[in-house]
KEKE-3310 file (N, C-alpha, C; in steps of 0.2 Angstrom, whole numbers, plus 5000, padded with zeros to 4 digits):
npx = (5242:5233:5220:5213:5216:5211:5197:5191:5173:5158:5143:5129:5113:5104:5091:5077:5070:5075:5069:5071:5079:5086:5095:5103:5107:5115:5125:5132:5140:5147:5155:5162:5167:5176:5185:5185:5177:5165:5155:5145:5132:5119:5112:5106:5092:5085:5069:5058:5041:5040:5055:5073:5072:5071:5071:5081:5088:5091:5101:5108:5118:5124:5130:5139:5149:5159:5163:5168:5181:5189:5192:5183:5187:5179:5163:5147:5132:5116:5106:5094:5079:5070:5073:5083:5084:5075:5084:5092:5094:5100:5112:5129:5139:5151:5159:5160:5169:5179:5183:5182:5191:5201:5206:5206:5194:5179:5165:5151:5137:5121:5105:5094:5102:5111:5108:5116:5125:5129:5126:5136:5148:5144:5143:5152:5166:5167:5172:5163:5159:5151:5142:5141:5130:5125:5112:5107:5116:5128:5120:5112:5104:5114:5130:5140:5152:5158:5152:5158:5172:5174:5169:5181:5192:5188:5188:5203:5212:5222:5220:5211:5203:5187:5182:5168:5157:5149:5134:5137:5143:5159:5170:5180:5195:5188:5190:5181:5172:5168:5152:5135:5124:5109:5094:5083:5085:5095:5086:5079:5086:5088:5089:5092:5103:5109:5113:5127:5140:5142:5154:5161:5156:5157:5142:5135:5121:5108:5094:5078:5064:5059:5049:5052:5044:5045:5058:5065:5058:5063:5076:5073:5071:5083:5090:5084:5084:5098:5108:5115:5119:5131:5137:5150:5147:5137:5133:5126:5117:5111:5095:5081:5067:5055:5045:5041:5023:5011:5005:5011:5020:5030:5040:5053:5067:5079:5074:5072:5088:5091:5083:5090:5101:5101:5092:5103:5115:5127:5137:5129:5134:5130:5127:5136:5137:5130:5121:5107:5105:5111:5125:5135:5148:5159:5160:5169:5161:5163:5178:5191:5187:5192:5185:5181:5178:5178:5177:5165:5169:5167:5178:5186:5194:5198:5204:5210:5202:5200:5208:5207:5222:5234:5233:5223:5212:5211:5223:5232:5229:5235)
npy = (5117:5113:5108:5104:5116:5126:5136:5153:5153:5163:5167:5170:5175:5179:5174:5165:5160:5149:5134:5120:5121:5111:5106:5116:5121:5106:5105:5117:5112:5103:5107:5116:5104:5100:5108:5123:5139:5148:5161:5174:5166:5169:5173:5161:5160:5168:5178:5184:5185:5175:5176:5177:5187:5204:5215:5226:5220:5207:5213:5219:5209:5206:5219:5222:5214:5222:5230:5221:5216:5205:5199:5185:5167:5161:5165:5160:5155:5150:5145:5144:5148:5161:5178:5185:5191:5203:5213:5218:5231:5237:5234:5236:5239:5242:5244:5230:5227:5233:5229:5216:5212:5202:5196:5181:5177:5167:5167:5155:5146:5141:5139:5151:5159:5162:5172:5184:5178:5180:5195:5200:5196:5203:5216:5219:5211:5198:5186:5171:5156:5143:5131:5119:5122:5130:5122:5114:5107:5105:5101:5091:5076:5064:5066:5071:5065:5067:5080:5088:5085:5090:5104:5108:5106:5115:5124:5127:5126:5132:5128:5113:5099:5093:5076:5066:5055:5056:5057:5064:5066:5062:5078:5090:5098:5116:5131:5145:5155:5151:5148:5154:5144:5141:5137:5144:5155:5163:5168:5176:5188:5192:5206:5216:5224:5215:5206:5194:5200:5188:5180:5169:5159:5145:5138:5134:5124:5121:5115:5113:5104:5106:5105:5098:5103:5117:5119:5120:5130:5139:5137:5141:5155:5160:5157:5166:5178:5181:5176:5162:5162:5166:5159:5145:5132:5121:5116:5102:5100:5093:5090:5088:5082:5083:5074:5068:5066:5054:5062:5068:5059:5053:5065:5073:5076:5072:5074:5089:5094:5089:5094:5109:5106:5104:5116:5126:5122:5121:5113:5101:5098:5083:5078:5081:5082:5092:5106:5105:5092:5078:5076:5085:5095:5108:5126:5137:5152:5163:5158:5154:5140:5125:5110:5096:5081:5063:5047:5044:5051:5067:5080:5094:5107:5121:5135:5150:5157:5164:5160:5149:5157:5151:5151:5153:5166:5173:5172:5176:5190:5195)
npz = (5111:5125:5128:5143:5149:5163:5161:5160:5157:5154:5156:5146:5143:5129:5124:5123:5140:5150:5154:5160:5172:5179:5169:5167:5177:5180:5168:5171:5182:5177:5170:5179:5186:5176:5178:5175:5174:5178:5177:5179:5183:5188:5178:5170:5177:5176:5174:5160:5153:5140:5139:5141:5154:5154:5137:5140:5150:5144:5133:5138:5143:5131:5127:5138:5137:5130:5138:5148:5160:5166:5152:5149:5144:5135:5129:5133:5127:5134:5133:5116:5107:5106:5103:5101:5089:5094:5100:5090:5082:5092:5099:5101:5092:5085:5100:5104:5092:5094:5108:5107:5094:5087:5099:5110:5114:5113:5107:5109:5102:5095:5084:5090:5094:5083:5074:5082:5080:5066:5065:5069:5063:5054:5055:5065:5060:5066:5070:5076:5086:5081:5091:5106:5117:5136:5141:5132:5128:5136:5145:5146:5148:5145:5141:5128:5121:5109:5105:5114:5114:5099:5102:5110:5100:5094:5098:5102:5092:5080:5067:5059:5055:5048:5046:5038:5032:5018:5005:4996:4977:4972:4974:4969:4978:4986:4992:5003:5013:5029:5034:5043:5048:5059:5050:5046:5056:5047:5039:5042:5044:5029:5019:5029:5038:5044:5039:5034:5022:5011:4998:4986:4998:5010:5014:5028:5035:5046:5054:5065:5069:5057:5041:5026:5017:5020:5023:5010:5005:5011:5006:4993:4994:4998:4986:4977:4981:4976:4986:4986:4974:4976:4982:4985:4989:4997:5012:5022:5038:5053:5049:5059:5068:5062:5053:5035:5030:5025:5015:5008:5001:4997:4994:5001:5014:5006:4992:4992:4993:4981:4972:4973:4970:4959:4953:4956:4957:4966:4973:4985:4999:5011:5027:5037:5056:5062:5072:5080:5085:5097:5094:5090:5077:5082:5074:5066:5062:5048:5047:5036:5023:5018:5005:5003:4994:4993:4989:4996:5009:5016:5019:5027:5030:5041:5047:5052:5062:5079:5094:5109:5122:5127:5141:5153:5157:5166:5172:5162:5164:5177)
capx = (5237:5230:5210:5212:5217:5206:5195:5183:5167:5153:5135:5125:5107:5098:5084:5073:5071:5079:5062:5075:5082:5091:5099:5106:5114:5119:5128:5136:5143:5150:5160:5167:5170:5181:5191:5183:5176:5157:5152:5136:5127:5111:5107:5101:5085:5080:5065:5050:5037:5045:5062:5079:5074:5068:5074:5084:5095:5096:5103:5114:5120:5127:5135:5144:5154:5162:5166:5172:5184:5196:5188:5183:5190:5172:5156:5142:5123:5112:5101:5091:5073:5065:5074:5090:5081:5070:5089:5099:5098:5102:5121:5135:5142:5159:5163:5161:5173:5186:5184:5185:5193:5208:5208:5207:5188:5176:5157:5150:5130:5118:5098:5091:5111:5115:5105:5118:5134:5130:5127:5143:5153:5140:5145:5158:5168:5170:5172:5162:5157:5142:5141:5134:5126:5124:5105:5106:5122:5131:5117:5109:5106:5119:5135:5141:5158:5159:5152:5163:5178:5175:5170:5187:5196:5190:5192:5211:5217:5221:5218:5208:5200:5183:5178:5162:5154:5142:5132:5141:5149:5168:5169:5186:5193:5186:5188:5179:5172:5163:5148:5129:5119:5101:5093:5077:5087:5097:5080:5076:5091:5088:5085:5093:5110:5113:5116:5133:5139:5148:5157:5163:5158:5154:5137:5133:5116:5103:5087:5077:5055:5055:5046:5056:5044:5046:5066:5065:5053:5070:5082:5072:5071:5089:5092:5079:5087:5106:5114:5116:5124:5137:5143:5155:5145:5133:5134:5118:5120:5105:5086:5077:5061:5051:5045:5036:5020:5008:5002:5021:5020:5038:5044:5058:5075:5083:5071:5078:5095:5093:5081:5092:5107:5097:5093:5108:5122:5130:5139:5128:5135:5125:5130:5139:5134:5131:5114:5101:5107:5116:5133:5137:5153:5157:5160:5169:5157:5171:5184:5189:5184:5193:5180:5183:5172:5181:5174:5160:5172:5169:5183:5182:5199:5196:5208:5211:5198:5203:5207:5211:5227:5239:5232:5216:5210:5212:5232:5235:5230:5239)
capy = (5120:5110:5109:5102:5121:5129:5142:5157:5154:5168:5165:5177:5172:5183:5171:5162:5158:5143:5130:5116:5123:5105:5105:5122:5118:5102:5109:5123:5108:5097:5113:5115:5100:5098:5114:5129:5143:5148:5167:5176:5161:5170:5173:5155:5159:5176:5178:5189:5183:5168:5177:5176:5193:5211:5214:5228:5213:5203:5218:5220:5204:5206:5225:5223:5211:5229:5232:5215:5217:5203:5195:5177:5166:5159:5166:5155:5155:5147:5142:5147:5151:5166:5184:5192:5199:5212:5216:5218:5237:5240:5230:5240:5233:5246:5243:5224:5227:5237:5226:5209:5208:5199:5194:5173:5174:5162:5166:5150:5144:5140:5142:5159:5165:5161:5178:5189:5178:5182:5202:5201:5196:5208:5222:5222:5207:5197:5178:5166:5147:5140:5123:5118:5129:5127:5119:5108:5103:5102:5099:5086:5069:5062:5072:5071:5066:5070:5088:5091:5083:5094:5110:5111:5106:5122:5133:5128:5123:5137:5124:5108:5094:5087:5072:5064:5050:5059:5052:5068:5062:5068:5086:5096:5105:5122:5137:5150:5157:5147:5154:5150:5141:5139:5141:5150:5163:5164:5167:5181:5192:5195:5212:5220:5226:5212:5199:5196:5201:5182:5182:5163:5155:5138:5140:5127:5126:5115:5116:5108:5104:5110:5100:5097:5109:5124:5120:5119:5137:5144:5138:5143:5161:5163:5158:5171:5183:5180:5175:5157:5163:5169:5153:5141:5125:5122:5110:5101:5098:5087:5091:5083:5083:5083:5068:5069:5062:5051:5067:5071:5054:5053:5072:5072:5082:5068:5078:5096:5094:5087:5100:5114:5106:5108:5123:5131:5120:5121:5106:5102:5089:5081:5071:5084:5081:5100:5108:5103:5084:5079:5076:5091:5098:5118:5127:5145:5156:5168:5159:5151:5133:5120:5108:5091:5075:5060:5040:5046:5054:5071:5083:5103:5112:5127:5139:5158:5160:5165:5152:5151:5157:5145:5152:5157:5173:5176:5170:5183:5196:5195)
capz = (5115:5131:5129:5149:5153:5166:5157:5162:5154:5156:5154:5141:5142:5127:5121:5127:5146:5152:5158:5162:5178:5183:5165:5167:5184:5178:5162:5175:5187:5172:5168:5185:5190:5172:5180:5172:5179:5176:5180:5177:5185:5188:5170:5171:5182:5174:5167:5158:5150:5136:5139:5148:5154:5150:5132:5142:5152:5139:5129:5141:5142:5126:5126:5143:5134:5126:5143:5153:5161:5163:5146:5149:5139:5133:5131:5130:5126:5139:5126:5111:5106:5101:5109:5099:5083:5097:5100:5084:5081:5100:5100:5101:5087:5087:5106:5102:5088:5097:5115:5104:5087:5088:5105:5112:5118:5109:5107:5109:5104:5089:5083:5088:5093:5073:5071:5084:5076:5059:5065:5072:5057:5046:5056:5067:5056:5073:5070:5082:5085:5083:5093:5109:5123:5141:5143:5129:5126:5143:5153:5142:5152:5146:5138:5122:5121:5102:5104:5120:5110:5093:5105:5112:5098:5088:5102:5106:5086:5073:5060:5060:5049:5051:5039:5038:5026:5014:4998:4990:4975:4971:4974:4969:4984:4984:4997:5002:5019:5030:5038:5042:5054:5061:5043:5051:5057:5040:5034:5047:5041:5024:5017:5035:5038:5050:5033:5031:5013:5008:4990:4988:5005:5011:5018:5031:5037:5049:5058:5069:5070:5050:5037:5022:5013:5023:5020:5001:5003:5014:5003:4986:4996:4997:4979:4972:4980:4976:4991:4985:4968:4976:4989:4983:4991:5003:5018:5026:5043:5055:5050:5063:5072:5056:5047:5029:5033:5019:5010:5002:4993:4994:4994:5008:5011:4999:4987:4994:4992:4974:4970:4976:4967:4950:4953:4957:4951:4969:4977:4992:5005:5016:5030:5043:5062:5066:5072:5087:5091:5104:5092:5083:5077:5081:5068:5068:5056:5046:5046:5028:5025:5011:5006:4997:4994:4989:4988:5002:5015:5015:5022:5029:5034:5044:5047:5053:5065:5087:5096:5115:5124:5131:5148:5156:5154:5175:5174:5157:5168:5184)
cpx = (5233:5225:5208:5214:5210:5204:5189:5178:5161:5148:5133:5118:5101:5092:5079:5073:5071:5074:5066:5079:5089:5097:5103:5111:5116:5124:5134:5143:5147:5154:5164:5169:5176:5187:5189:5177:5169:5155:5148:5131:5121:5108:5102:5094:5082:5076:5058:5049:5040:5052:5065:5080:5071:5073:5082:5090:5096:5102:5111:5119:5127:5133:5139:5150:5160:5166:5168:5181:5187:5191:5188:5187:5185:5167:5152:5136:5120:5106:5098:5084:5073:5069:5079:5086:5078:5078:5095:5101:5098:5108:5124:5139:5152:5161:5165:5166:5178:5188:5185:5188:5201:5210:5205:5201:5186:5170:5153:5140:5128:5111:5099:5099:5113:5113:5112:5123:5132:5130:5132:5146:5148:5145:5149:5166:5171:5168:5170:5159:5152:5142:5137:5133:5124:5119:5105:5109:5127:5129:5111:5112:5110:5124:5138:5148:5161:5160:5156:5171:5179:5173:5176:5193:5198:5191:5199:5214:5215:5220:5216:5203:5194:5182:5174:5160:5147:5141:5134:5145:5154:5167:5178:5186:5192:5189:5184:5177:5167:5157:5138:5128:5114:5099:5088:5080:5091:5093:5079:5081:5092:5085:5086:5100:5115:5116:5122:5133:5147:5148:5160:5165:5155:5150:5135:5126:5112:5098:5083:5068:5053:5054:5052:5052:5044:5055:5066:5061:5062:5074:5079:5070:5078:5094:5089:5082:5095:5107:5116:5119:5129:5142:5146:5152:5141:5133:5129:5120:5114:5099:5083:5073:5055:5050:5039:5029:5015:5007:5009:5022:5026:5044:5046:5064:5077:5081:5073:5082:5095:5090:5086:5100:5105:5098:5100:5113:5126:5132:5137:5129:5133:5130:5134:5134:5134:5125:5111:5102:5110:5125:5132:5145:5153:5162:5162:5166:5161:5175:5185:5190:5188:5190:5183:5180:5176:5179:5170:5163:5172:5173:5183:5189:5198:5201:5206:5203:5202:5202:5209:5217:5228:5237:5226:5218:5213:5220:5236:5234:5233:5246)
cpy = (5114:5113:5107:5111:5123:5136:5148:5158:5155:5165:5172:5172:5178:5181:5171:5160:5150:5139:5125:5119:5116:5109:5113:5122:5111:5104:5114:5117:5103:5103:5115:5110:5096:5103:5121:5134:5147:5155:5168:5171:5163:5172:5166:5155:5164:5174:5183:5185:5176:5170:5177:5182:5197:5211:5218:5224:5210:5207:5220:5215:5201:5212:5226:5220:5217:5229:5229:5217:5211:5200:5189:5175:5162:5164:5162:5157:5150:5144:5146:5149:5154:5173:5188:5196:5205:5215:5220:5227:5242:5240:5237:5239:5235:5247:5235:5224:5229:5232:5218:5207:5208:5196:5187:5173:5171:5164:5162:5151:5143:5143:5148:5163:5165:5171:5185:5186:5180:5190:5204:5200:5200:5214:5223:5214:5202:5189:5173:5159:5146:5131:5126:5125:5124:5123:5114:5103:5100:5101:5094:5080:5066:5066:5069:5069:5069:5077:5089:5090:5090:5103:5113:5112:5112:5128:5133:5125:5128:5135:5117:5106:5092:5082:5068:5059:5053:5054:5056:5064:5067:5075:5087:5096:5113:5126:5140:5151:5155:5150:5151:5149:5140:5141:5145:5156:5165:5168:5176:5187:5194:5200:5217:5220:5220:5205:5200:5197:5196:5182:5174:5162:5149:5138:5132:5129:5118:5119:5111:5110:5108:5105:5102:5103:5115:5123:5123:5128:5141:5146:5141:5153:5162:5162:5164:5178:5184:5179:5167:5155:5163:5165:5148:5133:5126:5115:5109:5098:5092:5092:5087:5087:5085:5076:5069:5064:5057:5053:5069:5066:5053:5058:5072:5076:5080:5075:5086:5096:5093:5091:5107:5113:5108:5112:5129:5130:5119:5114:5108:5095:5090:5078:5075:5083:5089:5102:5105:5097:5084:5082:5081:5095:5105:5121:5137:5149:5163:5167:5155:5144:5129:5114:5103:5083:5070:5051:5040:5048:5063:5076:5089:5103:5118:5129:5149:5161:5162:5160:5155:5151:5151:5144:5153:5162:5177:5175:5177:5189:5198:5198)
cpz = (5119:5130:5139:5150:5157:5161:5161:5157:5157:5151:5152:5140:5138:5123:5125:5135:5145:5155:5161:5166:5178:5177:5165:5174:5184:5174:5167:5181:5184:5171:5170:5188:5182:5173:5179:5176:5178:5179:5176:5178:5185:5180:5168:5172:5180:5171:5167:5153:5147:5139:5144:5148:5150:5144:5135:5147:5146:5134:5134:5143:5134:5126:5134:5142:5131:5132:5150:5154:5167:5158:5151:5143:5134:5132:5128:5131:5132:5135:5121:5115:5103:5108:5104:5094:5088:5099:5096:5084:5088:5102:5099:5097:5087:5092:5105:5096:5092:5102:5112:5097:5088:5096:5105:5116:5111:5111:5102:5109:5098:5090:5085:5091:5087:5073:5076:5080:5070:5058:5065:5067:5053:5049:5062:5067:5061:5069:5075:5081:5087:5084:5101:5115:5129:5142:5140:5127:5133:5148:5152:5148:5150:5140:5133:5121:5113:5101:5110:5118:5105:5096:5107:5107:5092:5092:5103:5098:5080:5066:5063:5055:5051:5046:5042:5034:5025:5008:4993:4985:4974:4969:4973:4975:4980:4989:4997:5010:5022:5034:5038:5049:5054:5052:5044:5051:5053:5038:5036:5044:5034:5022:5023:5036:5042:5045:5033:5021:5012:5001:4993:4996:5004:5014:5022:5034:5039:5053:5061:5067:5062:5045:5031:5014:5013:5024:5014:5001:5006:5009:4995:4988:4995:4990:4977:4976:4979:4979:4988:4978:4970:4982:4982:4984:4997:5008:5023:5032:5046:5054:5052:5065:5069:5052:5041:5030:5024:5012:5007:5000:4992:4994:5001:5008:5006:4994:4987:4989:4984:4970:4970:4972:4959:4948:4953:4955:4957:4969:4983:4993:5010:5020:5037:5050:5065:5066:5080:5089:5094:5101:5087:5086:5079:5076:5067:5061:5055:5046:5040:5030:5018:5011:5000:4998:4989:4993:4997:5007:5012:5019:5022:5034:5035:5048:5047:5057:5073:5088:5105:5117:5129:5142:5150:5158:5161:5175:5169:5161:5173:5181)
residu = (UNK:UNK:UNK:UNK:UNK:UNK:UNK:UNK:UNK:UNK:UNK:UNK:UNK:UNK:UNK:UNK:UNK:UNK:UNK:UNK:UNK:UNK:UNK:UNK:UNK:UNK:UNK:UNK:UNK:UNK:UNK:UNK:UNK:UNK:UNK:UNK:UNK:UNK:UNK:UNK:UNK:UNK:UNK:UNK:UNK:UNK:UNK:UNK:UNK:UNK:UNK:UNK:UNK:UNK:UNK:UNK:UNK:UNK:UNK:UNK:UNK:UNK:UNK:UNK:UNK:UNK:UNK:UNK:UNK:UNK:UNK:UNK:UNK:UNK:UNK:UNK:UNK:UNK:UNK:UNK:UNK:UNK:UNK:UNK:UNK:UNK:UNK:UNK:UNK:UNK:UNK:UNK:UNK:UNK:UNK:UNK:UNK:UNK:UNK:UNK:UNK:UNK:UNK:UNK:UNK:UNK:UNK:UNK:UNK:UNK:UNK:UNK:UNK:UNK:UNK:UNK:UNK:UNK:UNK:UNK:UNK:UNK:UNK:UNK:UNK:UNK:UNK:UNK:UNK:UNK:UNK:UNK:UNK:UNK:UNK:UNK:UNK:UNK:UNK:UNK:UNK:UNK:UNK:UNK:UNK:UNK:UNK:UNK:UNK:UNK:UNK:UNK:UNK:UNK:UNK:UNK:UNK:UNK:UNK:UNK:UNK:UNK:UNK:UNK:UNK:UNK:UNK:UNK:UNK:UNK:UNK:UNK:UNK:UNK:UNK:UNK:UNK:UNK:UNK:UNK:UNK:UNK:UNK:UNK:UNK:UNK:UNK:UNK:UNK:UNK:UNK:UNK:UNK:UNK:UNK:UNK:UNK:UNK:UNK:UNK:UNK:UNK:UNK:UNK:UNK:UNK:UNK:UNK:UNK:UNK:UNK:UNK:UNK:UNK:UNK:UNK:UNK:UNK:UNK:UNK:UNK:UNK:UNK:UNK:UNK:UNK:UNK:UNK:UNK:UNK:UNK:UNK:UNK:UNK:UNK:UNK:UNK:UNK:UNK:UNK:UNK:UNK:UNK:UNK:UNK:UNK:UNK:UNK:UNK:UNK:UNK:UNK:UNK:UNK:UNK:UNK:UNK:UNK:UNK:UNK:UNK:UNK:UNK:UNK:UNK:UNK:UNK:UNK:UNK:UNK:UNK:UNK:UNK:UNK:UNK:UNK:UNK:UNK:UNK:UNK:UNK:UNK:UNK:UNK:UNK:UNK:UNK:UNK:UNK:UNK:UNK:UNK:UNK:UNK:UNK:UNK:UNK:UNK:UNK:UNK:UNK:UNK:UNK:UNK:UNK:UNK:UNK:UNK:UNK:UNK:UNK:UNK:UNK:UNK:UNK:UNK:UNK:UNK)
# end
């Protein structure tokens, strides 16, 4: 599969309004001048109040995708924020199933998107990737070569490796189904139809601007109510734009993670580049993950999620 193919990638802007104008028409010009084809450009500029848009556009922004016509071969986020939850029990979830399961698009983005990707595999078992987004990631002053390398590599490859150096010690390999994201909006979904129901998964999870004790509150919420009895291993991605300040005496993520292994008995490995920094892996959430930790390299094989055709989306239909 050629990652150089030309591609159609549509803009979906259901969060937050886009305040970095340049960075959004940057991101838009980095993407065509690599060959690729960039529709729904004014979703960029829209805006009510915080948001990209009346709830009713952004809503629409999401369930027109039922009824695109030629699919793109992308859909991407414009960026995060604060917007999908006012959305959730609006989606079309059974035209989204019918118009996308099984078909070579890829619904691309992270932070407050984690909340529609995880509705979408809750309820209409749709598999999508959470990496970067147009404002922050392809229109970031300078571009990432890591996340634009591992973005392509999981939309155009039915299977692929990533390895890391973690402080994990030796892990077995395990299976199970990979799944996760922002851990906030994790948080936002329990106790509502839009939680997936994971049975041995690999939970990967990151957050951005949260202190290491409102991590530890998240992660000791999703223990007490059994979702974290029932994953296979948990995987920490980058928590940044918090630091522990004098008054925590020492209590830090280190302390988290080691707390939370105690606790549960899980194997958590730290160390993957996935989240809010510039270098982040993507990460298709639903598809199965084989996880193995050996003399500090850890190793994550992903398989059986969609990937793109051999063509752009405008050539298959001709």
């Amino acid at each position: 599969m050629n990652p150089h193919t030309p591609r159609i990638i549509h803009l979906i802007a259901p969060s937050g309004y886009c305040h970095n104008q340049p960075a959004a028409a940057l991101g838009i010009q980095r993407l065509q001048q690599a060959g690729h084809q960039v529709t729904n450009q004014t979703v960029t500029g829209r805006r009510f109040q915080r948001f990209a848009g009346s709830d009713a556009e952004r809503l629409q922004d999401i369930n027109a995708l039922a009824r695109l016509s030629p699919l793109p071969d992308i859909v991407l986020a414009v960026r995060g924020g604060y917007g999908v939850t006012r959305l959730m029990d609006q989606i079309d979830y059974a035209g989204l199933r019918q118009q996308l399961q099984g078909k070579p698009v890829a619904l691309c983005g992270h932070s407050d998107f984690t909340a529609l990707q995880l509705a979408l595999l809750a309820q209409s078992g749709l598999i999508t990737f959470s990496g970067p987004m147009l404002c922050g990631n392809f229109g970031a002053p300078e571009l990432s070569e890591f996340s634009w390398n591992h973005f392509w590599q999981a939309l155009t490859s039915p299977e692929f490796t990533l390895r890391w150096a973690s402080s994990t010690p030796t892990l077995p390999t395990l299976s199970g189904t990979l799944w996760g994201g922002n851990l906030a909006m994790i948080m936002t979904l329990i106790g509502t139809p839009w939680m997936p129901d994971i049975d041995n998964g690999i939970l990967v999870i990151e957050d951005v601007n949260e202190h290491p004790f409102r991590t530890e509150r998240m992660l000791l919420q999703l223990h007490q109510c059994g979702i974290l009895a029932r994953q296979r291993a948990i995987i920490i991605g980058s928590f940044t734009g918090c630091k522990p300040s004098d008054y925590d005496n020492g209590f830090g993520f280190a302390t988290v993670w080691q707390r939370m292994r105690e606790l549960t008995g899980l194997p958590i490995v730290d160390g993957l580049d996935f989240g809010h920094d510039q270098a982040t892996v993507t990460l298709p959430l639903g598809a199965q993950g084989t996880l193995s930790v050996a003399r500090g390299q850890a190793s994550l094989r992903i398989s059986g999620h969609p990937v793109l055709s051999a063509h752009a989306a405008s050539e298959t239909e001709r």
